[in-house]
C-alpha positions in Angstrom: 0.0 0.0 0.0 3.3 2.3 0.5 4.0 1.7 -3.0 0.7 2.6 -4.3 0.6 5.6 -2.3 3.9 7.0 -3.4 3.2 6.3 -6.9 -0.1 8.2 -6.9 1.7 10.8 -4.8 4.8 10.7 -7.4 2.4 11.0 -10.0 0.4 14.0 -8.1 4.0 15.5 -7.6 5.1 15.0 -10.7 2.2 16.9 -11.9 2.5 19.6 -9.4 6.4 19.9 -10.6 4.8 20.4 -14.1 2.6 22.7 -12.9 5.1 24.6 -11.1 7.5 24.7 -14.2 4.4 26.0 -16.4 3.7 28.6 -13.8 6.9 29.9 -13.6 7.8 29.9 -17.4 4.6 31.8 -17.9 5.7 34.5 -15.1 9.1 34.8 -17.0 7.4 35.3 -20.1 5.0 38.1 -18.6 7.7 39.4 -17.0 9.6 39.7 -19.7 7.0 40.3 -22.8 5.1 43.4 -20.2 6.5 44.0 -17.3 10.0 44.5 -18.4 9.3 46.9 -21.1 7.1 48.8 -19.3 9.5 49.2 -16.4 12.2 50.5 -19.6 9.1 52.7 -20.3 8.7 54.2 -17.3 12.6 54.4 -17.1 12.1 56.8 -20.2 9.3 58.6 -19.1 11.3 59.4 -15.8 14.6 60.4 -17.9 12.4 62.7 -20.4 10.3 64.3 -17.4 13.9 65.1 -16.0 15.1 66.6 -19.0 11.7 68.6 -19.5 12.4 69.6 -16.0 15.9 70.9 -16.7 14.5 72.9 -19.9 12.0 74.1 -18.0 14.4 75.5 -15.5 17.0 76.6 -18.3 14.0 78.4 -20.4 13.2 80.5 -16.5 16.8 81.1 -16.2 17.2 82.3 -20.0 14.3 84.3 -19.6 15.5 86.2 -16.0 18.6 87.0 -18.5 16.9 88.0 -21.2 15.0 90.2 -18.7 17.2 91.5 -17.1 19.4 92.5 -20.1 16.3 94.3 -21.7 16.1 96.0 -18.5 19.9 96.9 -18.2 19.6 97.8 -22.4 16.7 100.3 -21.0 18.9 101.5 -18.4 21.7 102.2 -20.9 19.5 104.1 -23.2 17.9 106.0 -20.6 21.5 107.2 -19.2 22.6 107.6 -22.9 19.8 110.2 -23.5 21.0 111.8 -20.5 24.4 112.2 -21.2 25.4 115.5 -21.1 27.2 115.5 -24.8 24.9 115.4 -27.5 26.8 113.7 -31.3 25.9 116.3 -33.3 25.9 115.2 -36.9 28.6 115.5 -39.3 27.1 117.5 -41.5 28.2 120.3 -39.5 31.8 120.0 -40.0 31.8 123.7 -41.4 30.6 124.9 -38.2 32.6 122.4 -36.1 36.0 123.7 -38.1 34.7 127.6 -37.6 34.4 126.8 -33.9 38.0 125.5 -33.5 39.4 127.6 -35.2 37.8 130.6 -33.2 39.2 128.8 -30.3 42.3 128.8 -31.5 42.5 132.3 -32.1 41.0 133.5 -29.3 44.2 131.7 -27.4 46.9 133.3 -29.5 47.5 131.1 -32.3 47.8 131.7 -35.7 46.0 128.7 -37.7 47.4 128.5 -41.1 45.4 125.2 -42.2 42.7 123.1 -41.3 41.7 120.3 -43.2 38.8 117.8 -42.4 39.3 114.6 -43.5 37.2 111.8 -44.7 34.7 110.3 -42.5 34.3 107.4 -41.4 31.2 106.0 -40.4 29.5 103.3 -38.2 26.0 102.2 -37.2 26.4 104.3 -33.8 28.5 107.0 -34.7 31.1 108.7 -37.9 34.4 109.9 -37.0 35.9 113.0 -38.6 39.1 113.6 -38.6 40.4 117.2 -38.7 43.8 118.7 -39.5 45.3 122.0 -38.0 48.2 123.5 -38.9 49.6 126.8 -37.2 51.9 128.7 -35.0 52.2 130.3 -31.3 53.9 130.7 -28.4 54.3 127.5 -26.0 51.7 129.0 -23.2 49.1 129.5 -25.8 49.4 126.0 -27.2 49.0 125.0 -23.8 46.0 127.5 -23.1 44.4 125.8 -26.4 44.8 122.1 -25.7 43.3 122.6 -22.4 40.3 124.8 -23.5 39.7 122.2 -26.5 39.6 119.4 -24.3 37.3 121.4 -21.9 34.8 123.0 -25.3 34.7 119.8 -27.5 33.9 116.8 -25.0 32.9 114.6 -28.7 36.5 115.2 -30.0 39.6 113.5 -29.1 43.3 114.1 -30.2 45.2 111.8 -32.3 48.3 113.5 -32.7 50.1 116.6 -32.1 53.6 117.4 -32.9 55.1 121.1 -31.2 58.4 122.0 -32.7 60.5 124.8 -31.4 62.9 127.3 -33.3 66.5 126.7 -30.5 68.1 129.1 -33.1 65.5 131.8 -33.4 63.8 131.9 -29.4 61.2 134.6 -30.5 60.0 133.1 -33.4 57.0 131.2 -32.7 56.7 127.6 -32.3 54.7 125.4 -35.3 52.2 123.0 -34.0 50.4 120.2 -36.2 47.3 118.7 -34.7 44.9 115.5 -35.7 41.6 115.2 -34.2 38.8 113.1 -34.3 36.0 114.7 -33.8 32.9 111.9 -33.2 29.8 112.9 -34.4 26.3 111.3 -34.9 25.8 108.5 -37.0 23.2 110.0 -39.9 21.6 107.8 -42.1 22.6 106.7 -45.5 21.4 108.7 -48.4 20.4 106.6 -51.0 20.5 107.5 -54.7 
């Protein structure tokens, strides 16, 4: 009766062991044909709902810049309106070259040329440069460099060369002088 008993149970078992086997070859293949892809799925969805995240906070920071340069940019054109020197254009280089020139008279020189030169210009600004040529005592030159510098803020100095006469002391000395003078940027005239 053992016998019997263990055969039907070895057959029961044997069964169960089949069973078992079937049961856990049909987990592996859920496992692998839906749970596994959708845990790679949800693996993605995590990594792209990261990197939306870090867009999201580079598009906030980008747009603090960009904010905040449009503010500075309003700042700068606010404090460019109020700067005290105002580019006037270069079409006025007649009156620009009268206005040294009475300058440099009025200090004690004797201008014997001026000569503007061709201008150069830029979206934000032309540059003109301007030639004098003349002659005067040493305090004078002085007197006018330091008054130009003071009257015409918009023009710079390039050059200047100051030459002396050692063999003849009361002859006055010759001075050559390059400006720039910068003046507004005027718009293109078209033909």
């Amino acid at each position: 009766m053992i016998k019997t008993t263990f055969l039907a149970n070895w057959k029961l078992r044997h069964i169960d062991l089949a069973g078992m086997v079937a049961c856990a070859v049909g987990l592996v293949i859920i496992y692998v044909a839906g749970a596994l892809p959708m845990m790679r799925r949800q693996d993605d969805l995590a990594a792209q709902k990261a990197h939306v995240n870090t867009q999201r906070q580079n598009a906030t920071m980008l747009g603090n810049r960009a904010n905040m340069l449009r503010s500075n940019l309003a700042a700068l054109r606010k404090s460019l309106g109020d700067y005290p020197i105002q580019l006037q254009p270069a079409s006025r280089i007649n009156r620009r070259i009268a206005r040294l020139t009475d300058l440099a008279v009025r200090n004690g020189l004797s201008v014997d040329e001026v000569r503007p030169g061709k201008t150069v210009r830029s979206a934000q600004h032309a540059m003109v440069p301007i030639h004098l040529q003349g002659s005067g005592a040493y305090p004078t030159w002085s007197a006018f460099l330091h008054q130009l510098t003071e009257t015409f803020q918009d023009t710079s100095i390039d050059s200047f060369e100051l030459s002396g006469h050692p063999g003849s002391p009361s002859k006055p000395a010759t001075f050559q002088i390059d400006l720039v003078w910068h003046a507004a940027a005027e718009p293109s005239r078209r033909k």
